[in-house]
Every structure is written in structure tokens, then in C-alpha cells.
N, C-alpha and C positions, 0 to 999 in steps of 0.2 A: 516491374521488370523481373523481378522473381519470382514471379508464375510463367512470366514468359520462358523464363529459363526453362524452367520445370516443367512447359507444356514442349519445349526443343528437346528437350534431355528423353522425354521419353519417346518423342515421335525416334531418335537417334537408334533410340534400343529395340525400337519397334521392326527398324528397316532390319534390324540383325534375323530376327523371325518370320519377314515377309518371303514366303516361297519362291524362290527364282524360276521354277518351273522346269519341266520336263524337257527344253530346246534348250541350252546356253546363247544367250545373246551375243553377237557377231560385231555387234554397233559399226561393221562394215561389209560390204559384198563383197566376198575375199573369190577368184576363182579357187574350185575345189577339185577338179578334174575337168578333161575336153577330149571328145573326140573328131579327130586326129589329135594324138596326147603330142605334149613338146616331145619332139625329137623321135616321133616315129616315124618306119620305112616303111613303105607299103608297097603290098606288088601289083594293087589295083589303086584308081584316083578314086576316093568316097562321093557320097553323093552329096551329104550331106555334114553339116559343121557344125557341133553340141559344146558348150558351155557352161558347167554347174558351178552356180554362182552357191555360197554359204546363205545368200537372205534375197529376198527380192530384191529387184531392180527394175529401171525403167523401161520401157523397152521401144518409148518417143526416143529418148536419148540415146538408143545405143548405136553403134556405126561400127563398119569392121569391115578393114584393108586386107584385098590379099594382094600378094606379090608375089611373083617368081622371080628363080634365079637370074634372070635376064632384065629382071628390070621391069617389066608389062607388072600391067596390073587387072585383075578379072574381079569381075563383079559379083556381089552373091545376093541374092535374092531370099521372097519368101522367110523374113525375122517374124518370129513367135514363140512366146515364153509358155513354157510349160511348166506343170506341176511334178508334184514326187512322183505321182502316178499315170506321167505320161498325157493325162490330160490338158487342154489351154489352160495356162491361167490367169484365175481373176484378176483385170485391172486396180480392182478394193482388196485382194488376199492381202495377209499380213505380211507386213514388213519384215516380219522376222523367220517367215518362213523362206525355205530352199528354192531355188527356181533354177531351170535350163532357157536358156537361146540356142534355139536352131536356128540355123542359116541354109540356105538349098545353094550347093556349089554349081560351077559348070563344070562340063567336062575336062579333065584337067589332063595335059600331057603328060610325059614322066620330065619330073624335074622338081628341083627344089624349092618350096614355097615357102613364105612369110606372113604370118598373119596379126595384125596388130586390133584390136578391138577396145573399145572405149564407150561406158554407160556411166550412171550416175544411182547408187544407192537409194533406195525409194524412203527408206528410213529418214537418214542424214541429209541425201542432197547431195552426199561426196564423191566426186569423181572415183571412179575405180576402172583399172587397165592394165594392159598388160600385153604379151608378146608369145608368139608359140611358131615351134619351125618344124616341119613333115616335109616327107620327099616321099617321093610317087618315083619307085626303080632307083632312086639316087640316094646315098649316103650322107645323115646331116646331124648337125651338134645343136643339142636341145638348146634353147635359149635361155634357159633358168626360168626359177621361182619367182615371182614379183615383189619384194616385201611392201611394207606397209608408206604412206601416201604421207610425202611431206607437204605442211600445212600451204594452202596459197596466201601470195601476200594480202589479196585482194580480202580475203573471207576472213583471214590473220585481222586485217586491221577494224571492219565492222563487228567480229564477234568480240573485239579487247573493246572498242567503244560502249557496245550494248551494257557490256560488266560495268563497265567503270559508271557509266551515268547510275545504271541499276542501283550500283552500289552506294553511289555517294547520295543518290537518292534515297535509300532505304538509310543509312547508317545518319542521314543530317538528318531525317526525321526523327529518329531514336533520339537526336543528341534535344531538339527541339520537345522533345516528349518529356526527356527529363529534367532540361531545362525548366518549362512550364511546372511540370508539379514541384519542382525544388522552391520556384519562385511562387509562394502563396503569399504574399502583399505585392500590391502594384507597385514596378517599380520601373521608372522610365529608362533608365540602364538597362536594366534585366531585358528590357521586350525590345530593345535595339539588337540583344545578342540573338535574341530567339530569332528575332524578322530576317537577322542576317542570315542565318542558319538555314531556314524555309526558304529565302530566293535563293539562295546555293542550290538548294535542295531539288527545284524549282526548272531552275534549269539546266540539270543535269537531269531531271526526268525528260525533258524536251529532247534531251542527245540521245537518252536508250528511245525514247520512241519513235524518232528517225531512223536508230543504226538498225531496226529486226526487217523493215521492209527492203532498207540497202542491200542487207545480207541475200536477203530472198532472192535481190534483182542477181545479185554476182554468182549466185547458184544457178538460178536458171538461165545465165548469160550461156553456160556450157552446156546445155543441153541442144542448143539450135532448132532448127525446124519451129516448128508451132508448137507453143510454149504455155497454150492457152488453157489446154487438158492438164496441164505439170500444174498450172499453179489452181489452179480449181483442185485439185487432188490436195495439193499440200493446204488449201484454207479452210475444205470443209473437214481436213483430220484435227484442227480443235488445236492443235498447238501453237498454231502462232496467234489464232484472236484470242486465246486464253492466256499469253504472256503480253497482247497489246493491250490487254484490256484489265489487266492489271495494274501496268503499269499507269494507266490514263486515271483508271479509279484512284491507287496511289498520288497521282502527281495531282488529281483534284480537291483530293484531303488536303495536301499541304498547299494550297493555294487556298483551299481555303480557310485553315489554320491561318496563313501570314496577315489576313486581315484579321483578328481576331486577339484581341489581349490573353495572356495567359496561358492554358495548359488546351485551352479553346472546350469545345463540347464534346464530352463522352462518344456521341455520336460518329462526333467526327475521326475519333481516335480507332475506333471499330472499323466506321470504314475503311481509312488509311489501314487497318490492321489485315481485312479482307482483299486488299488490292495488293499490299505487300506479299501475302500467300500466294494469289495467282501467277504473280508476275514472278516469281522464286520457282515455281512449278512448272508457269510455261517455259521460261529458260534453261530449266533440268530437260524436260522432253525435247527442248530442240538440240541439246546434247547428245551425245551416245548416250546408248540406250545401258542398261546395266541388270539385265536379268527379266522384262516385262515392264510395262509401263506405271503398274502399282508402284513397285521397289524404286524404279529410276526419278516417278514423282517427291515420293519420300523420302527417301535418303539423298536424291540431288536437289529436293527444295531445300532441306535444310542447309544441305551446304552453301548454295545462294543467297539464304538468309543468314547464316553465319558470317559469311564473307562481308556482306552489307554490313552486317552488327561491329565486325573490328576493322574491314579496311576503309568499306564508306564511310564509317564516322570519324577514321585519323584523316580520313582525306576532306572529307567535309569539312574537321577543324583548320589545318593548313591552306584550306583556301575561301574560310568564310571567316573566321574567329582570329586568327594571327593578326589578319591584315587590319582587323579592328583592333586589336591591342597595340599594335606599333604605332595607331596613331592617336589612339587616345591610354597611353599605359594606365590608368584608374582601373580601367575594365579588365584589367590581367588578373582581382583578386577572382571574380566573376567566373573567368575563364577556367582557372585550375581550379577551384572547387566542382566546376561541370566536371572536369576530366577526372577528378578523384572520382565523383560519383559513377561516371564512367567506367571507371577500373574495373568493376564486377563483374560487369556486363562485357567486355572485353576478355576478360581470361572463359568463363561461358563461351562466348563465342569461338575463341583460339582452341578452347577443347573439343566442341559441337567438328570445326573444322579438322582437326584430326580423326574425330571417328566417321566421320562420313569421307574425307579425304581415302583412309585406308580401304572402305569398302567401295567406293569407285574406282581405284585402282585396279583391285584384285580385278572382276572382268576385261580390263583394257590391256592389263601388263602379263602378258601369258607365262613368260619367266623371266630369269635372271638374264640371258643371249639377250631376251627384247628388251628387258628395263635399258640395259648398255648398248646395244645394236641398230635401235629404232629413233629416228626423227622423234617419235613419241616419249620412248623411256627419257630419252635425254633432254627434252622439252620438261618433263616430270621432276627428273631430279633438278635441274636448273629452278624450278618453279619452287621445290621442294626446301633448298639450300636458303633462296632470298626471303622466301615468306620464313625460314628460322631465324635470320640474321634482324627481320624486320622484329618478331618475336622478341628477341633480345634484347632489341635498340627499345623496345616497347614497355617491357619490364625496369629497364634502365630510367626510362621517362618516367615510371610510377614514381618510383624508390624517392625521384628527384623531386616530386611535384609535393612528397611530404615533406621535403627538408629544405627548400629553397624555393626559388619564383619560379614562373613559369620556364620550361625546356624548351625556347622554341628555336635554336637549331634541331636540336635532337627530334624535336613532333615533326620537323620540314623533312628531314632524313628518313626516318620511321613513312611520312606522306610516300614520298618518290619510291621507296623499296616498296610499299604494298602497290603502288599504281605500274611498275614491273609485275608483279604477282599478276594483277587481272591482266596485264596484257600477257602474259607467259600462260593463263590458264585460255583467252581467247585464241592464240595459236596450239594449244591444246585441243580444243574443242572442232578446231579447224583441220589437224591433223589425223590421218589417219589412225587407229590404235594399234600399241604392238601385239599384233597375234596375227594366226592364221599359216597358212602353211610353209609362210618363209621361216617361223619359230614352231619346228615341232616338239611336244610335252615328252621328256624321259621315259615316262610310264608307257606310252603309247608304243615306242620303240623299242623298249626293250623285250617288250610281251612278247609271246609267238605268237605268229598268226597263225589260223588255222581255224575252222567253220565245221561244223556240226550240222547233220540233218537223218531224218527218217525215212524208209521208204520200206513199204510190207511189212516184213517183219525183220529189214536189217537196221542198224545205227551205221552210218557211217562217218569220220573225220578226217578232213582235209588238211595237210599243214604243208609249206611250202617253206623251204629257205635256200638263200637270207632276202626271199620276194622281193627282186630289185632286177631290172633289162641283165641279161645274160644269162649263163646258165645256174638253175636249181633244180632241188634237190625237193620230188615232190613224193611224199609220206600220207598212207593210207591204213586206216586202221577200220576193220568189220568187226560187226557184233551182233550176234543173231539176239534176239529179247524172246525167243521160246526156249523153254529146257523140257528136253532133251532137243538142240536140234535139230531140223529134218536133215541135213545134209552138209557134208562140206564145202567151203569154197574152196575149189576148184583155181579160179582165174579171176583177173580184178584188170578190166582196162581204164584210162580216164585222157579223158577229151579235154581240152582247151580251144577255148574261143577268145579270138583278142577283141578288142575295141571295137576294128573296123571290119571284121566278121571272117579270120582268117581262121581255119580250123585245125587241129593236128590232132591223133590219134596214137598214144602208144599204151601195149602191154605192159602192166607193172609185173616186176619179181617180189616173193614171196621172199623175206630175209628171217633174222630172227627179232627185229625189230618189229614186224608188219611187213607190209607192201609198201615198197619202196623203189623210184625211177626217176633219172637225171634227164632233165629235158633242156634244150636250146631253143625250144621254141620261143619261149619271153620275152621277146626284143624292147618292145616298148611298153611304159610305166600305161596305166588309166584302168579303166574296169572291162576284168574279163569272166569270162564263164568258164566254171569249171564242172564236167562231167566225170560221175563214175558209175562203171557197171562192172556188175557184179555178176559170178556162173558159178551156180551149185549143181553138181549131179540131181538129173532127174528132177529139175526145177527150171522155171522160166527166168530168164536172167531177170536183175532190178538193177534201175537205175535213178539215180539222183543226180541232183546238178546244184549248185552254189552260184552266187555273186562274189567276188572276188577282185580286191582292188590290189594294184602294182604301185606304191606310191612313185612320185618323182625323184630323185634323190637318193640318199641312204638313208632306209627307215633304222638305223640302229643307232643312230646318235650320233656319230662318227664328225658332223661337224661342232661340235660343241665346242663351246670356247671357253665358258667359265662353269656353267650349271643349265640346264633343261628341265630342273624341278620346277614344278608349277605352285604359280607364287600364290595366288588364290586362296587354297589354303590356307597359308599363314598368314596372310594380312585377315582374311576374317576373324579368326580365331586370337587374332591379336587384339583388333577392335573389339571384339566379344570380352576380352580376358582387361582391357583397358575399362570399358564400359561396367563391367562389375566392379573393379576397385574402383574408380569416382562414383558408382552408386552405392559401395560400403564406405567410404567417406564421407558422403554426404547424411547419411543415414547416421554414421557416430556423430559426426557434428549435430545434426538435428537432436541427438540426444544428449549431446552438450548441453546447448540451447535450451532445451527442457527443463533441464535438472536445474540449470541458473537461475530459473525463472521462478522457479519452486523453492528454491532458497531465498530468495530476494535478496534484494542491495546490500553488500557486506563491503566494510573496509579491509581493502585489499593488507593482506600482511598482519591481519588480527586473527587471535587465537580462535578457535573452533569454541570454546567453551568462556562464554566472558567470566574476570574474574572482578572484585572491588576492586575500584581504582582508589589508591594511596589518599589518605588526606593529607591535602598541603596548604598550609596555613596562607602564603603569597605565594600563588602562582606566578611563574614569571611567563612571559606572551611568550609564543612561538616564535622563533626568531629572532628573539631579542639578545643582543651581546653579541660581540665576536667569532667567539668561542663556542657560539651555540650551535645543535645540529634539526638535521630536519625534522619538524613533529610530526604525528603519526600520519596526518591527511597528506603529510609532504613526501613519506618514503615512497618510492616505485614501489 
């Protein structure tokens, strides 16, 4: 068990150096802009209805209601996902790449419309939707941002099932692993606790390997239509027969361990040991994702095998081990020397689970607003509070197990708060994460914006403010890259193009800032084009043109409620900064250990330097008399 440690401890440190990659993981399809944007007016009805999703989505599953203000409802036609580059996209593209849904409208009168649209994440499985309102000639109030997706009960109660069997499967194995090697003489007691431990174990692999296909059904229950393409997609991506197949290998080790006296064959202990890693991995991958699927394997298998190593083996004890001590109390000496031995292996795992716990956060919880604002953050800390108070109650049980019989209210109390934990982490994983555009990052807003490009031989920059529907304040700055240059500017115009292809033209004034001009053209938030052209004496004008987004909202921070620093940073750099002190701990202890060993067996409390002992004609025994005190082997 302490190699296992030490093979978790560095896989843990490993995940801190594994690249997150060049795209940040979304671990949901969040919309990221639409054209027609919430809350735009238009003086023409578009033709067509655009959707950028942050990662791919289904595009079986996706459906989208329009509605006028009257109540009708119109049909929209022709759905097809496209890529960054305007091209279709691939059915197989990644998961974690960007994608657009177009929709082709009808003709739309003037009037105010309603558009509600609903797809399912191709990653996760997770429903994602939301709401957007435009008017054609008529006047309308945006609908707002969508935040992040409260868990369902349905996916809530199969994803807490999968954990908790996983669990008590993996951690009654452990407890049956250490069992066996502690008991090296046959001893008809001893293998009565182990057998009980292996059919716990046994069949609670039976419940995770029902609950992963339940899940699948109640995911794809929401996608409708033909279901047949959805789930052929999700079986040949490797993640769910790599966590059923796991777990089967696992659950076959321990059945066949429970016929088997003693610690069983080496064999069989490898195996169980390679089905435990898959079934820890595929159940990371069927999670949010956390930076690419290396990292998310990694750092979310350990944490699955963590959780197994201390929640599944207090729950394995409490519902395999108790109930044989109450009825035969002999078997209680049995009991708590397993669970001392135990103890090691449990704070190991209570550690593995806060450094991997911190860097699965970081991607999910985008800041302070979402850790307290979101279904999620607050699912987090809730999950966060009962697995410390379990923590607690768990070191409370060690303390006791040296100085008295066994704890078992205290182990039953300790069972039920971790068996809370996995179901607070299965409506975790069932929930949406907090991020995305309803939590924008401080940094982000408070920057200026403003866009850089070249064209001949001028530089030009764009800055806009405060780039939000109504009027700004748009700032231009030229800069010829020949010296001497050929000519002055002269005149500086610049063009705006909105979303839905509306155009304005105005002269900018030359200030002593740059070129500078106040426009009302910006009504509605989404991505627009901006032009500028440039007129020097005796030169061909040049002109350039930019991509330009209008966010939804106020990009300046303005709703913030406690903090919009991004938490990511610091939970790494915490796990990082944790991770180094328990590996220079570990490291001085190991040189403790060392140096002891090299000294050999000393009686504790004798000088460094032996000196003659006294001759004494009648010794009198240790012990002996009233009045006597403790001899040398008796001091602490």
C-alpha cells in the first residue's frame, strides 16, 4: 500500500505539469454570441439564425422555437453546424472545439419575436439552452444571459449511484487486500471478515455497472428524434466501455478473490489493480472535462481512486464489518486492527483528494460571483463543508481506535457524511459548471478594447468605448512604418457593419488625442465589422477592416457582487505550493527513517555514549518494593 501511495502521489504531481493546451476547456456548450443578438432591432427580418456555441454540440438534438409577439409560431428550417471557418462540421470534430447552428428563417413581418433553442453538449451529454428576443421595426428588451444548468434529478440520482457502488467497490477491495496480507496464518475468523468485505464489495460493483448505462438512457431520453447515431457516437468514443470494462474486470477480481482463502494470487491482485485504474478513468472522462483528455484522465482518475481508497472503505466498513461485530463482538479485536492499518492509507487518500479536488475546481469554478452564484459553486461548497466535517469525525475515529474499542457510532456517522459527499459530487457532475458568459473574468473587462491591424505601409488601431448598445466613443490612431513618410493624412473615415448587415459611414475629426468620433450607430451587442480608410495627399486611400465583438451586458464589471478574479490561478498554484510541502515532508521523514536504521535499535532515553554500569553487589528486580520507580526499559 505504500508504493501504491507513492505510485498516486506522483501521478497527483504529474497532473500539475500536464499541458492544458492552447483552447481552455468549456466542460459545457455555453452560447457565446447569436445572430440576431438578444435584444436587437432590425430594420430588415434576417434570413438566417447563427448560434456560437463555446464547444460542440449535437445537432440530432437540437430544436429551436420561434415565436412572435402574437403568439404564432414559424418554423425554421435547414439546421447545420459549422466550423470556425464557416465550413460544415464534422459529425467526429472534437468535442471541445467551437461550433455555429444556422437555422434558415421565413420571411418575418415586423414584429417582435422569441426564440428559445435547446441542444445537448457532445462532450457531457448536458443539456444546454437558452432564450434570445429581436424585433423586426419594433422595440424589445433583451432576455438576458443564461447562467449555468442546474443538475437534473434524473442524471443527480444515476451519477451519485455509479460513485457510491464504484466506491465501496474499490475501497472494500483495499480493505480485503489488506486484510489478506495482515492475516498470514489461516485463520477461520480472519476469512469470515475478508468474505464479508468481498460480497459488499461484490455487490456494489453490480449497482455501478447498472447505474453508467441508466445514465446514458436519461441523457439520451432528451435528445428525441432517432437516438440511434447519439448513442453509436458516445460508445465508439471509448469512455463508457473503458469505465464498464473496468469496472467488470474489478468486480471479477473480487469474486474471484471471495472464493479464495487469504490475500488470494498475486495475479489476481494486478488484475483487480488494472480494472480499478480503468473504471477511475472512464468515470473521470465521463465527467467534465478539465483542460484535454490526458489531464482530465489523470488528475480525475486519481481523484476517483482516492475517493474509493477513504470513502469506499468507511462505507464498505459500516455496511460489511459493523454488522458482523454486533453480532459476534470477538471479531471487534479483528476489526480495529484492519482499521488502524487503514489509517495510512486514508490520510494518503484525504491528501491525493485535496490536490486533485483543487485542480478540478480551478477549470469549473471561473470565480468568486460563480463559486457563490451558481447551482455548481454552491453544490461545491456544500460537498466541500461535509467531506471536512467527515475528515474530522475520521481522525476523531483514529485517535479512539488507539485508546478504546471499536467507534462504531462514530465509523456509522463518518459512513453517512461520506455517502452525502458522493451523492453531492454525483449532482456535481450532473450539473452544469460555473462559467461562461453569465460570470465574466475581471481582467477581461477591465482591459480596453481595441484591435490592431496593417495595411501597405500604414499600422492602424481601433479602440471603442465603453463597447456596450448606445452611443461610443470610437478612437483611431495611424502610423505610417516608412521614415520619412510619403505624406500626410489628410482624412480618416470608418465604417460599421452590424451582425445582421446594417452599415453606417462616418468621417472621423483629427483631435490631439488621434482620430476621434461619437457614433449612435451600436444598438445591439454580437459581432460586428469595423472599417477604416485612410487619404493621404497624392496616395491611393488604404483601408482596413477588423472583427469586433459588442459583448451582451456591461463589459466593465459593473455587476459584480463580491470578486470576478479568476480563481484558477490560485487553486493551482495552491495545489502546486501544497504538493511541494508533503513531498519535502515526505522526503525528511524518509531521511528520518534512514538515519534510524543506520543507527539501529537504541533504548530510548539512554545516553549517546554508554558509560560502566555501577557494580551492585544485590541487585534488587525492577519493580520490586513500593517505593520503587520505573527501570530503564519502563521509562517512555
Amino acid at each position: 500500500m505504500r508504493r501504491l501511495a507513492r505510485v498516486l502521489a506522483v501521478l497527483a504531481l504529474a497532473g500539475l505539469t500536464v499541458p492544458v493546451g492552447s483552447a481552455p476547456a468549456q466542460a459545457h456548450a455555453y452560447l457565446a454570441r447569436s445572430a440576431p443578438a438578444d435584444g436587437a432591432v432590425l430594420d430588415r427580418a434576417p434570413e438566417t439564425l447563427t448560434l456560437s456555441f463555446t464547444e460542440h454540440v449535437e445537432l440530432s438534438a437540437a430544436r429551436i422555437t420561434l415565436t412572435d409577439g402574437d403568439g404564432r409560431q414559424w418554423a425554421v428550417t435547414r439546421l447545420v453546424l459549422r466550423d470556425a471557418d464557416g465550413a460544415p462540421a464534422a459529425e467526429d470534430a472534437d468535442s471541445e472545439e467551437p461550433v455555429t447552428l444556422v437555422a434558415g428563417l421565413p420571411a418575418l413581418p415586423a414584429n417582435t419575436y422569441h426564440i428559445s433553442w435547446r441542444t445537448l453538449s457532445s462532450d457531457d451529454l448536458h443539456t444546454t439552452s437558452g432564450t434570445l428576443v429581436f424585433g423586426v421595426g419594433r422595440q424589445v428588451t433583451a432576455a438576458g444571459t443564461a447562467g449555468p444548468v442546474a443538475p437534473g434529478p434524473r442524471e443527480t440520482v444515476a451519477r451519485a449511484l455509479g460513485l457510491l457502488g464504484l466506491a465501496v467497490l474499490l475501497g472494500g477491495a483495499a480493505l480485503a487486500v489488506l486484510h489478506g496480507r495482515a492475516a498470514r496464518r489461516p485463520d477461520p475468523t480472519a476469512a469470515v471478515v475478508r468474505r464479508r468485505l468481498l460480497t459488499v464489495s461484490g455487490y456494489a460493483g453490480v449497482v455501478a455497472l447498472l447505474a453508467a448505462p441508466l445514465q446514458l438512457a436519461i441523457q439520451l431520453s432528451w435528445a428525441g428524434g432517432d437516438r440511434s447515431g447519439l448513442l453509436f457516437d458516445q460508445l465508439t468514443s471509448g469512455r463508457w466501455l473503458l469505465r464498464e470494462l473496468g469496472v467488470a474486470v474489478l468486480l471479477a477480481a473480487v469474486l474471484r478473490a471471495a472464493q479464495r482463502p487469504g490475500a488470494g494470487p498475486p495475479a489476481t491482485v494486478v488484475f483487480g489493480a488494472v480494472g480499478a485504474l480503468a473504471a477511475a478513468v472512464g468515470s473521470a472522462l465521463l465527467g467534465h472535462p478539465m483542460g484535454g483528455p490526458l489531464r482530465t484522465a489523470l488528475v480525475g482518475g486519481v481523484h476517483v481512486l482516492a475517493a474509493g481508497g477513504w470513502a469506499g472503505a468507511v462505507l464498505a466498513t459500516a455496511l460489511a464489518l459493523l454488522p458482523v461485530v454486533r453480532r459476534t463482538p470477538d471479531r471487534a479485536v479483528q476489526v480495529r486492527a484492519l482499521l488502524r492499518a487503514f489509517a495510512a492509507l486514508a490520510v494518503g487518500c484525504l491528501t491525493l483528494l485535496v490536490l486533485t479536488g483543487l485542480l478540478l475546481a480551478g477549470p469549473q469554478v471561473v470565480t468568486v460571483d460563480a463559486l457563490l452564484g451558481s447551482p455548481y459553486g454552491l453544490l461545491l461548497l456544500a460537498k466541500v463543508a461535509v467531506a471536512g466535517a467527515a475528515g474530522l469525525l475520521g481522525l476523531r475515529t483514529a485517535r479512539r481506535l488507539r485508546r478504546s474499542d471499536l467507534p462504531r457510532r462514530g465509523l456509522r456517522t463518518e459512513a453517512a457524511l461520506l455517502a452525502v459527499v458522493l451523492g453531492l459530487a454525483g449532482a456535481l457532475a450532473a450539473a452544469g459548471p460555473a462559467r461562461g458568459p453569465a460570470f465574466p473574468v475581471a481582467a477581461a473587462g477591465r482591459a480596453v478594447p481595441q484591435v490592431s491591424g496593417q495595411a501597405a505601409d500604414l499600422v492602424d488601431t481601433v479602440a471603442i468605448r465603453p463597447n456596450r448598445p448606445g452611443r461610443n466613443i470610437v478612437s483611431i490612431t495611424v502610423g505610417d512604418t516608412r521614415r520619412p513618410a510619403p505624406a500626410p493624412v489628410t482624412g480618416v473615415s470608418v465604417l460599421l457593419i452590424g451582425p445582421n448587415g446594417e452599415r453606417a459611414v462616418h468621417p472621423v475629426t483629427r483631435t490631439a488625442d488621434g482620430w476621434v468620433v461619437a457614433v449612435d450607430d451600436i444598438r445591439t451587442p454580437g459581432q460586428w465589422r469595423v472599417g477604416v480608410t485612410v487619404l493621404r495627399d497624392g496616395l491611393s486611400p488604404v483601408s482596413d477592416s477588423h472583427d469586433w465583438l459588442v459583448p451582451a451586458g456591461d463589459p466593465t464589471g459593473a455587476s459584480v457582487r463580491v470578486s470576478a478574479a479568476p480563481l484558477r490561478p490560485v487553486l493551482d498554484r495552491t495545489a502546486g505550493l501544497l504538493a511541494l510541502l508533503l513531498a519535502a515532508a515526505a522526503g525528511a521523514l524518509a531521511v528520518r527513517r534512514r538515519r534510524r536504521r543506520r543507527a539501529g535499535p537504541a533504548v530510548v532515553g539512554a545516553p549517546l555514549v554508554p558509560s560502566p554500569a555501577p557494580e551492585v553487589d544485590d541487585p534488587e528486580p525492577v519493580g520490586a518494593g513500593a517505593g520503587s520507580g520505573p527501570g530503564p526499559a519502563e521509562r517512555p
